[in-house]
C-alpha positions in Angstrom: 0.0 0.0 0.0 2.1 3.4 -1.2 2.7 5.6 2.2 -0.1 8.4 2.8 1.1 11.8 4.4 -0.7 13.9 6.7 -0.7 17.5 5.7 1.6 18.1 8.8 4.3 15.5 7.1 3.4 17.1 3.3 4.3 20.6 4.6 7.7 19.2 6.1 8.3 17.4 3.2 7.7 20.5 0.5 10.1 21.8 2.9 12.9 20.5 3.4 12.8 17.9 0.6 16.1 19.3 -0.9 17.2 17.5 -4.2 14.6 13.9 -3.5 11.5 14.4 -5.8 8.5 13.1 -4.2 8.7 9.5 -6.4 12.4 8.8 -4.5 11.2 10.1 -1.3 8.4 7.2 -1.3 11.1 5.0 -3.1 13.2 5.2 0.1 10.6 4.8 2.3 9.2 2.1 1.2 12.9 0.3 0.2 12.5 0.3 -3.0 15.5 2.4 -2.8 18.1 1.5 -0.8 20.7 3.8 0.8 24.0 3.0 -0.9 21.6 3.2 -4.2 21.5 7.2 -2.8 24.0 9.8 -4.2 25.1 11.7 -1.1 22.8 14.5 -1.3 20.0 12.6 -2.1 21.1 10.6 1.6 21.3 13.6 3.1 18.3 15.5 2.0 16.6 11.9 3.1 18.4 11.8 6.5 17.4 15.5 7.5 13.6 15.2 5.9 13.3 12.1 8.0 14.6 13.6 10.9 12.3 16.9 10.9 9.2 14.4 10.7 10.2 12.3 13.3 11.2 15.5 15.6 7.9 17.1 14.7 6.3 13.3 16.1 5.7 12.4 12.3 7.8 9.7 11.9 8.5 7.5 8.6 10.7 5.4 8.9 11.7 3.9 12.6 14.5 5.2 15.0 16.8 1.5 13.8 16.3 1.7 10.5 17.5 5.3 10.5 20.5 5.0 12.6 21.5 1.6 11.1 21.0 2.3 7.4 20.9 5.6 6.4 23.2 7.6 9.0 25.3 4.5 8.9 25.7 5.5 4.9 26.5 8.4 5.4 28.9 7.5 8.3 30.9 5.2 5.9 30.9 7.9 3.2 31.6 10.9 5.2 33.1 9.9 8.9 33.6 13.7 9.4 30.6 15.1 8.3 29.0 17.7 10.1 25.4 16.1 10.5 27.2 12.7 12.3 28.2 15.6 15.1 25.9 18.2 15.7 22.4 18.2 17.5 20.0 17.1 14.8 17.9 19.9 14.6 14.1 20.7 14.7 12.0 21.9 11.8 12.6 25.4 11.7 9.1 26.4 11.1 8.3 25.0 14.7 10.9 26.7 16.3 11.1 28.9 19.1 13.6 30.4 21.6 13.9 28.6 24.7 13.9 30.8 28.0 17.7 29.4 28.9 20.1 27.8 26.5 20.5 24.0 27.5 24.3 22.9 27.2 25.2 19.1 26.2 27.1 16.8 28.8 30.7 16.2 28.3 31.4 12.4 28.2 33.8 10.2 30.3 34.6 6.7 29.2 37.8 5.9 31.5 38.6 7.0 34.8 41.6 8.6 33.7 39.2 11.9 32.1 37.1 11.8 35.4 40.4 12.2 37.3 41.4 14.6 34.8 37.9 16.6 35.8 38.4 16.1 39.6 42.3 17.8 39.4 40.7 20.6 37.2 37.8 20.9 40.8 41.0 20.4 43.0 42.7 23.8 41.2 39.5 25.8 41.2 38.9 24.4 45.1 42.5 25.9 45.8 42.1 28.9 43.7 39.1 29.9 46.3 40.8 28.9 49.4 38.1 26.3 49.5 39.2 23.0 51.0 38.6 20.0 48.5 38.1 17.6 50.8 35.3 19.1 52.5 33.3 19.6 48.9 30.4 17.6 48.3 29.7 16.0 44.6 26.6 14.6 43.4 25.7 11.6 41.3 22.7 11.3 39.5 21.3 8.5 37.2 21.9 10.1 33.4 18.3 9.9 31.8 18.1 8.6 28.3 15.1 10.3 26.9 13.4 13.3 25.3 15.5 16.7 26.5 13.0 19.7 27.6 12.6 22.6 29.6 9.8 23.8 31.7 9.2 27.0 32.4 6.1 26.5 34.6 4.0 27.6 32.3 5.5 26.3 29.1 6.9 23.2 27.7 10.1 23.2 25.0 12.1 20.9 23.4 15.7 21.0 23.6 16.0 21.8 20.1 19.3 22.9 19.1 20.0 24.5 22.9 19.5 27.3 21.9 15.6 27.3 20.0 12.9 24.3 20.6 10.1 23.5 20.0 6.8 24.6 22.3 5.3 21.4 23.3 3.1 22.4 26.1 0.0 21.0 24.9 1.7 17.5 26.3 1.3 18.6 29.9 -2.4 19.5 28.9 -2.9 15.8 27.9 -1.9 14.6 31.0 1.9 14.7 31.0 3.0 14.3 34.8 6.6 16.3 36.4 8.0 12.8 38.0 8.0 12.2 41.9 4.8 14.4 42.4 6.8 17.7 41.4 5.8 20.6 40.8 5.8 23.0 37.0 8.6 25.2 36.7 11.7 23.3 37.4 14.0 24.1 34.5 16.2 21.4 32.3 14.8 17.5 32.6 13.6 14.5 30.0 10.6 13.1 28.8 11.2 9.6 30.1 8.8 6.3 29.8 8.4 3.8 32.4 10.2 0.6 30.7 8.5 -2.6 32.6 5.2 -0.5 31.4 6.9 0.0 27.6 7.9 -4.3 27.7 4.4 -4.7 28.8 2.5 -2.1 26.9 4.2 -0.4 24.0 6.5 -2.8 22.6 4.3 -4.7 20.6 3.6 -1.3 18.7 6.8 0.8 18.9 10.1 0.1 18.4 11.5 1.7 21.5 10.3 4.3 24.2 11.7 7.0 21.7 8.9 6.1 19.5 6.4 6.8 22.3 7.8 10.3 23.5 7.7 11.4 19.6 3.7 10.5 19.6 2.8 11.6 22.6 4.3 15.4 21.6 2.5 15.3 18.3 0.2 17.5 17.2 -2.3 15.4 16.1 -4.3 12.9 18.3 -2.8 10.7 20.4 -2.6 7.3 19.9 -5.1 5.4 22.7 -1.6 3.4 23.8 -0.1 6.6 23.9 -2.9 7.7 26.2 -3.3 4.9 28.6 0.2 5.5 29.3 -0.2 9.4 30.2 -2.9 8.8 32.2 -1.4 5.9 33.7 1.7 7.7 34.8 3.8 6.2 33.0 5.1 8.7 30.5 6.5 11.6 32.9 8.5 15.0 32.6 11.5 14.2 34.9 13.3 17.5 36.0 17.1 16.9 36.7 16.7 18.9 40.1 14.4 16.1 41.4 16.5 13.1 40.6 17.4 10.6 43.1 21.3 10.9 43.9 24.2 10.2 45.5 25.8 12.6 47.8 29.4 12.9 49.1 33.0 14.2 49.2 35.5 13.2 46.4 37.2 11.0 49.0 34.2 8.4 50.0 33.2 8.7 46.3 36.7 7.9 44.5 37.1 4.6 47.4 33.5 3.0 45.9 33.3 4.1 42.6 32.0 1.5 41.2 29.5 0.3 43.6 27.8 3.7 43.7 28.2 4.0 40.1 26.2 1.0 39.7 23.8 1.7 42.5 22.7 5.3 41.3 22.8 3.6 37.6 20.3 1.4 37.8 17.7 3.2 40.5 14.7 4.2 38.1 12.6 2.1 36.2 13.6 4.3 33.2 16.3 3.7 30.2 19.5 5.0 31.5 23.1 5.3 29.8 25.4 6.2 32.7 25.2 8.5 35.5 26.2 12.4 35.8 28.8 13.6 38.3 28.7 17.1 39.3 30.2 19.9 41.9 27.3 21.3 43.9 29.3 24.6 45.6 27.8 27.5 43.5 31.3 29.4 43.6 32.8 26.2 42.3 30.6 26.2 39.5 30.9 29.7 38.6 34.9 29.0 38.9 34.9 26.5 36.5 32.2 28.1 33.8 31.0 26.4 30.5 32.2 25.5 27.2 29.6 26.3 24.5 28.9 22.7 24.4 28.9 21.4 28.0 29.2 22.8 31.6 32.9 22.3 33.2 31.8 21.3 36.3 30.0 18.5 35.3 30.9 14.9 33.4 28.8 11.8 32.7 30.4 8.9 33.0 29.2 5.8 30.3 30.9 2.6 29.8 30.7 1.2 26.4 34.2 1.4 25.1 35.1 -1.2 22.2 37.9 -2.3 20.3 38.4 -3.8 17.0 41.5 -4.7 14.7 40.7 -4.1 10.8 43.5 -4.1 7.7 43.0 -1.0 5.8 42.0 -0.7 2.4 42.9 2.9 1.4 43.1 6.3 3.2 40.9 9.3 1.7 42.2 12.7 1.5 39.3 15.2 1.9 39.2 19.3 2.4 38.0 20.6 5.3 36.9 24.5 5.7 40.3 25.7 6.7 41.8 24.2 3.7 43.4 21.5 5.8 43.3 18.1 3.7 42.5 15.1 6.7 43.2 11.6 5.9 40.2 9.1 6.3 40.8 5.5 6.1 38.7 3.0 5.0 38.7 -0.5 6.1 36.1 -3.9 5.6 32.2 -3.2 7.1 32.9 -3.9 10.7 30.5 -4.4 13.6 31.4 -2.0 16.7 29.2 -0.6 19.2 26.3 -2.2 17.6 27.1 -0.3 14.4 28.5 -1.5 11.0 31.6 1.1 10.3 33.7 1.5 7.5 36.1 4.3 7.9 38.2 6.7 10.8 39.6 9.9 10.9 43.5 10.0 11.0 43.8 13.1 12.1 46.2 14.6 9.6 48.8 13.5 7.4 51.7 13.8 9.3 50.4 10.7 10.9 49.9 9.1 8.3 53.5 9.5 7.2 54.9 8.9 10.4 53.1 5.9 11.7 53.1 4.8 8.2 49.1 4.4 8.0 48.1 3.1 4.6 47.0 0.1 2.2 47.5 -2.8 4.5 48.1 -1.3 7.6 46.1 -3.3 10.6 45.2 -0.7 13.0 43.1 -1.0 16.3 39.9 0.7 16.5 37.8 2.0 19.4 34.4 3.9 19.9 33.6 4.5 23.0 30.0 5.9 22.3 30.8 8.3 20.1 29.6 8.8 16.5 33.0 8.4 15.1 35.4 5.8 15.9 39.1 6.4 16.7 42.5 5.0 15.6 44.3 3.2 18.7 47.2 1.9 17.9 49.0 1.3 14.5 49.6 -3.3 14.9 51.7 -3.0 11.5 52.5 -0.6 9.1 50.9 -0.2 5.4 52.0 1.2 2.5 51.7 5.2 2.7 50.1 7.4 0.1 50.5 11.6 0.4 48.4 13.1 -2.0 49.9 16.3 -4.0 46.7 17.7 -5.3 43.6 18.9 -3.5 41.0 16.6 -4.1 38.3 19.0 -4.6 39.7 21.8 -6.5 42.9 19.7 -7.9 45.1 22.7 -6.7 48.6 21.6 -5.6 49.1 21.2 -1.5 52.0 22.9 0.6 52.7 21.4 4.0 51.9 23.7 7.1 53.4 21.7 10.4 51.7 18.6 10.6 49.1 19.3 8.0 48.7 19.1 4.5 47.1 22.5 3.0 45.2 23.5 0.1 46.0 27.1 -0.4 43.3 27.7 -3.3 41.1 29.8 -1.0 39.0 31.8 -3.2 38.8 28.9 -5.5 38.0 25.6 -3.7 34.5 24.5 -3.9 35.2 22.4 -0.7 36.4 25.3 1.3 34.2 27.8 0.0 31.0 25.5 0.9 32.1 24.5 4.6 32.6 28.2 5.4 29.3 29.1 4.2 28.1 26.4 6.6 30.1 27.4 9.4 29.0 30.9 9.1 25.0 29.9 8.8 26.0 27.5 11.9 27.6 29.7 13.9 24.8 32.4 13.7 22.3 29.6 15.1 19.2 31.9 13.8 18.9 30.9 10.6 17.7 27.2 9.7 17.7 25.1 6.2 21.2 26.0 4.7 22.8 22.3 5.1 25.5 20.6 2.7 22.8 19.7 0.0 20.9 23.4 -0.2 24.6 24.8 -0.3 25.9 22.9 -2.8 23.0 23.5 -4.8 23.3 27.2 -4.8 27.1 27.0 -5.3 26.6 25.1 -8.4 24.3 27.7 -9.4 27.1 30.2 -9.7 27.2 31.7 -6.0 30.0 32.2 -4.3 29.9 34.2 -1.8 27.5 35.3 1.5 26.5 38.4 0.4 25.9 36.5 -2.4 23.6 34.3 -0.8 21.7 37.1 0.9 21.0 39.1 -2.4 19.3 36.0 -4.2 15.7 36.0 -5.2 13.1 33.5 -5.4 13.5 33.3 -9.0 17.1 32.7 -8.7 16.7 29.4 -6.1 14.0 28.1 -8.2 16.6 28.3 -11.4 19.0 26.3 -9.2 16.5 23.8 -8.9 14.5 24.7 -5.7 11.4 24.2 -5.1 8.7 27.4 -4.5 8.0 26.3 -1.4 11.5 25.9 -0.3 12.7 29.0 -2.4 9.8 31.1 -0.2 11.1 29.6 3.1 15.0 30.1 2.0 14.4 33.7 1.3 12.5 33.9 4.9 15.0 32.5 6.6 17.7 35.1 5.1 15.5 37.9 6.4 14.5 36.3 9.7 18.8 35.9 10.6 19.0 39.9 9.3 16.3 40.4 12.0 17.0 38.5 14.8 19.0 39.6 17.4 22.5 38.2 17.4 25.3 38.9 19.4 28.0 41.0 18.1 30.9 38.5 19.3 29.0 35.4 17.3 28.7 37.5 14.3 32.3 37.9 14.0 32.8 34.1 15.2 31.1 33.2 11.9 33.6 34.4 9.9 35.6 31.4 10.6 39.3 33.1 10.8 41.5 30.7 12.6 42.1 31.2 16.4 38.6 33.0 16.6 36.2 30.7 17.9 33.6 32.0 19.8 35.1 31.9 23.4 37.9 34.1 21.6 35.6 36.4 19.9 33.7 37.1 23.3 37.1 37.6 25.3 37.8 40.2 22.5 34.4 42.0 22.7 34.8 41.7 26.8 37.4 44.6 26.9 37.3 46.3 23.1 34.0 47.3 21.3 33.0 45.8 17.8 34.6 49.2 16.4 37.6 48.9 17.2 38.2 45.5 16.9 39.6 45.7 13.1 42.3 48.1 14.2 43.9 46.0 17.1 47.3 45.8 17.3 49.4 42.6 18.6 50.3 44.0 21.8 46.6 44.8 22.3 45.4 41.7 21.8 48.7 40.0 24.1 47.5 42.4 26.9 43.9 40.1 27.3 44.0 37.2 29.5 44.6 34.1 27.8 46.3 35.7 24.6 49.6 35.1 23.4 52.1 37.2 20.9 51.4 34.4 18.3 47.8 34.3 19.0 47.6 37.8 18.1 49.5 37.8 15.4 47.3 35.0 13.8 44.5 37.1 14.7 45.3 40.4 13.6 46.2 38.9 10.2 42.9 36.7 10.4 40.8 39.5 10.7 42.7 41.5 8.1 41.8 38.8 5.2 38.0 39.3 6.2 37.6 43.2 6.7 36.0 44.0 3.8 33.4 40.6 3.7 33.1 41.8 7.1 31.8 45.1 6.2 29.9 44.2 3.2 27.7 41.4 5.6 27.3 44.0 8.4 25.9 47.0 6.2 22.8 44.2 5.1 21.3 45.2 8.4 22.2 42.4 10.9 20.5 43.2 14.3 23.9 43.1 16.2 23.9 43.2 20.2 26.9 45.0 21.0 29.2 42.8 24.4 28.9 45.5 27.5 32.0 46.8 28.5 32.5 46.8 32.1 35.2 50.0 32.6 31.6 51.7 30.6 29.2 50.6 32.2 31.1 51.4 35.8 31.6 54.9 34.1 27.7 55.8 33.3 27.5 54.2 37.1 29.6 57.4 38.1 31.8 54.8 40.0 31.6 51.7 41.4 28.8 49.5 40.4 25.5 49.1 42.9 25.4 45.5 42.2 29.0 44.8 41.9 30.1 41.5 43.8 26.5 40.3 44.6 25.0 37.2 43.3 21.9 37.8 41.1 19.1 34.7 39.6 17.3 35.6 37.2 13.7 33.5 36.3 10.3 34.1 34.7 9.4 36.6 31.5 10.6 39.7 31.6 8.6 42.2 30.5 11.8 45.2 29.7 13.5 42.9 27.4 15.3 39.2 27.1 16.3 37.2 30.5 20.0 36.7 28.5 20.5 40.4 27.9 19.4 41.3 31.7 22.3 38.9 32.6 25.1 40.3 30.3 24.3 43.7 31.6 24.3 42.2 35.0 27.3 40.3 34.2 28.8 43.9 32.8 28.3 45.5 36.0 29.9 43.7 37.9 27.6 40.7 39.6 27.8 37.4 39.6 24.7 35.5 37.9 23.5 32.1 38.5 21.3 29.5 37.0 19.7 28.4 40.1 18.8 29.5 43.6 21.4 28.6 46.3 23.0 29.6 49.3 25.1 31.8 47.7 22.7 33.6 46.1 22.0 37.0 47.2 19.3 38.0 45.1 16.6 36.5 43.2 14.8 38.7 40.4 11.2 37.5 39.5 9.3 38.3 36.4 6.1 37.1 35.1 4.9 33.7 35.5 7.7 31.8 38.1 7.2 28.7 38.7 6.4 28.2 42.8 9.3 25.5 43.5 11.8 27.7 43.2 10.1 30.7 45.4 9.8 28.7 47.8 12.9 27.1 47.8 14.7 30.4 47.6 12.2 32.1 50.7 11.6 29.2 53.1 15.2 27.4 52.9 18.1 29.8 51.9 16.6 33.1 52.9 17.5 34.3 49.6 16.3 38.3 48.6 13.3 37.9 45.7 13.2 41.5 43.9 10.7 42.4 41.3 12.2 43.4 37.8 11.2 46.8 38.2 12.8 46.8 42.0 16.0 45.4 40.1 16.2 48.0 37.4 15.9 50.8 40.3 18.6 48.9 42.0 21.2 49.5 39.1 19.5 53.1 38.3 
């Protein structure tokens, strides 16, 4: 029987179908097409389309048959391709910004990173004149289920951390908050009971993913899906209300194992490991956050595997920065569950070195992650350096280790990845992935401003859809619109050595105006700059000064970094807030919670993301959820301030 769509799964599809026409997209679905028959933008196209329906609790194909045939294509294709290692992301159209951004959790498959973690506690323990061994850790089990965030009053996806999707109407079908809590609690997962799911579900869905897809979608709810709601068995489980181990490093380091264990396998809900944090506020603030995962917090898993394969070739392929990496290709081979044909090497000068090559057996491992590592070269194969790039054919120089195609302005390869980085990097702008990129390069585009001034005539002549050639041109304006900060602007640019934690360190002491006329002591004179560092950079942003300009005078809505000597300035001194602890929750009604705690940030204060002891102040908008009042009235005898009592406070 040929599939039927809903018009909820024909509007994602007219979408974000890319290059698949609707015959192939049934083709696939149905196998009549299988994925190594795909070219790689049709498998990619296929992977994201399947991934918005089944994000958007559509579904099409099921949860194995996605990660085991199609992203395991692609996997064997394209080890390093960007999709395998990002958060796949939600249909933009259902999108929304979340009231906090939700970091990932770094990952810990050895006890060698969590003592790693612990010495990097130790040093920020000592750095406070705190005594380590009197600081108390926490273990929690690590939930494996559906990420969200409730505000009390609304219900979001994770989305990409930084925009999900508003799935309130799930508490208003009877979604529970687990162990009788209460609305409001922040970060948690959408978790099913699993002896319920064995008994229940599992004659009807695959796994308990499945079921917390369905009971999320928009349209009516399957009765299973149902019964289980109103049984209790589906729940919202806040992290702050898990059960958990608690204890100094000392007790916890002499039975690691058996507490591990113990705090593993508590709830009657799928697990992967348990989280290990640092619960002293100052500690926390000490140690800060990555943009992809909070310092003072690991998860530990244990699913480490190793293989030996005999290589069959290694692949040279160009990378944004013009670097050439060497993949290797070996035999299908089974690990972690997963059928994996190729690694990264890293670069070449480890390929020349440890002589990796036709014939070389090598020992693999992947310990959970997407892409498995080289361990250990058994014996040596015959090695191959390339001398051309192999996507513009331009001839390579060496650069240190690296092998370097120099053909900037010229390499499709390069020229594609930094229009990816730089859509990436902005985070408000959705649908400009390998396939739509490559799509418009062939059509003669080449660069972003490019991009920006094309119609939708000009996307249908490259082969878009109207639909998609509507929503492309939306998105273009929606990214001009929506505020951004001025740091991550300039992080987008991709110049080497200016990540975003770089980019913000810059915008910390000099404003955006000044920035292109830095000199290299200028830049040596910030914390956590070198003289090398700043000659990279001063060159770096040289090379994009003028693309730089062109981008910025398209109107982008750019949030300029506070500067603190400024700010302490219109302050006529010392700031009223300076040195106290501030927690900011509910809707705000003078503008956004995140630009309330950079100004806060600017002035001086410390900001926090929950209520503790240490918190001196806690600054209430519009509809907070009552846990935390409570919590911060009746048990730490914390200060709650209105907004408006706040904005008097810093005048």
């Amino acid at each position: 029987m040929p599939l039927l769509l809903s018009p909820e799964q024909q509007e994602i599809v007219d979408m974000y179908a890319g290059d698949l026409t609707s015959a192939t997209f049934f083709a696939i679905v149905e196998g009549e097409r299988q994925p190594k028959e795909l070219s790689d933008s049709e498998l990619l196209d296929f992977l994201q389309l399947a991934n918005f329906l089944y994000r958007s609790g559509e579904p099409v194909i099921s949860d194995g048959k996605y990660d085991f045939s199609f992203l395991n294509e692609l996997r064997r294709r394209h080890p390093d391709h960007p999709f395998l290692g990002a958060v796949e992301p939600e249909a933009a159209a259902k999108t929304v910004e979340l009231p906090e951004r939700m970091l990932s959790t770094d990952k810990a498959y050895n006890f060698s990173t969590i003592q790693r973690w612990i010495n990097r506690i130790e040093k920020a323990a000592h750095e406070s004149r705190k005594n380590f061994s009197e600081l108390q850790f926490r273990v929690t089990p690590k939930l494996d289920g559906f990420a969200a965030w409730d505000d009390g009053t609304r219900l979001y996806t994770r989305g990409d951390g930084r925009r999900g999707t508003d799935i309130t109407r799930a508490m208003e079908r009877g979604l529970q908050v687990a162990e009788g809590g209460l609305r409001g609690l922040g970060p948690g997962e959408i978790v099913v009971d699993q002896k319920w799911f064995t008994m229940k579900l599992a004659g009807t869905f695959e796994n308990s993913r499945n079921v917390q897809a369905a009971l999320i979608k928009e349209k009516e709810l399957d009765p299973l899906v149902e019964e289980t709601l109103r049984e209790g068995k589906a729940v919202f489980y806040p992290f702050s209300l898990l059960p958990d181990w608690l204890g100094p490093w000392a007790e916890l380091s002499a039975d690691f194992t058996a507490i591990v264990e113990r705090i593993w396998h508590l709830l009657e809900y799928t697990t992967d490991g348990v989280v290990l944090e640092i619960v002293d506020e100052e500690i926390k603030r000490r140690m800060g956050d990555t943009r992809h995962h909070h310092r003072w917090q690991i998860a530990w898993k244990q699913n480490t595997e190793t293989v030996e394969v005999r290589l069959i070739a290694v692949v040279p392929q160009t990378s944004r920065s013009g670097r050439v990496n060497p993949v290797a290709e070996f035999p299908p081979t089974r690990l972690c569950g997963a059928f994996i044909r190729r690694a990264t090497a890293h670069h070449y000068a480890m390929v020349r070195d440890l002589k990796i090559g036709p014939g070389a057996l090598i020992r693999l491992s992947r310990s959970g992650e997407v892409i498995p590592k080289i361990e250990e070269i058994l014996e040596p194969g015959e090695v191959q350096i390339p001398q051309n790039c192999p996507s513009c054919n331009g001839k390579l120089i060496w650069e240190g280790d690296w092998l370097v195609c120099p053909n900037q302005l010229h390499c499709p390869a390069q020229i594609v990845n930094s229009m990816e980085h730089f859509f990436k990097t902005l985070g408000n702008i959705d649908g400009f992935g390998p396939s739509a990129l490559h799509k418009i390069y062939n059509g003669g585009v080449r660069t972003l401003g490019e991009i920006y001034a094309l119609s939708e005539g000009d996307l249908q002549k490259f082969g878009f859809g109207p639909k998609q050639a509507e929503n492309i041109v939306a998105q273009l304006q929606r990214s001009l619109r929506e505020p951004i900060e001025d740091w991550r602007f300039l992080a987008a640019f991709g110049v080497r050595r200016m990540g975003a934690g770089n980019c913000e360190k810059l915008f910390a002491v000099y404003p955006l105006e000044k920035i292109f006329s830095l000199k290299i002591e200028q830049i040596k004179g910030i914390k956590g700059f070198s003289e090398k560092i700043g000659g990279e950079l001063v060159d770096g942003l040289s090379s994009i000064r003028r693309e730089f300009d062109q981008l910025r005078a398209l109107g982008f809505t750019l949030i300029p970094t506070p500067l603190p000597a400024e700010n302490e300035a219109e302050q006529g001194g010392a700031s009223p807030i300076a040195g106290k602890t501030f927690v900011f929750t509910g809707s705000m009604a003078h503008g956004k919670r995140d630009d309330m705690k950079k100004q806060a940030k600017a002035l001086g204060a410390r900001v926090g993301s929950s209520v503790s002891g240490s918190t001196d102040f806690l600054v209430c908008g519009e509809k907070v959820g009552s846990a935390k009042l409570s919590r911060a009235k009746k048990h730490l005898g914390v200060q709650i301030i209105s907004e408006a009592e706040y904005l008097a406070m810093i005048g």
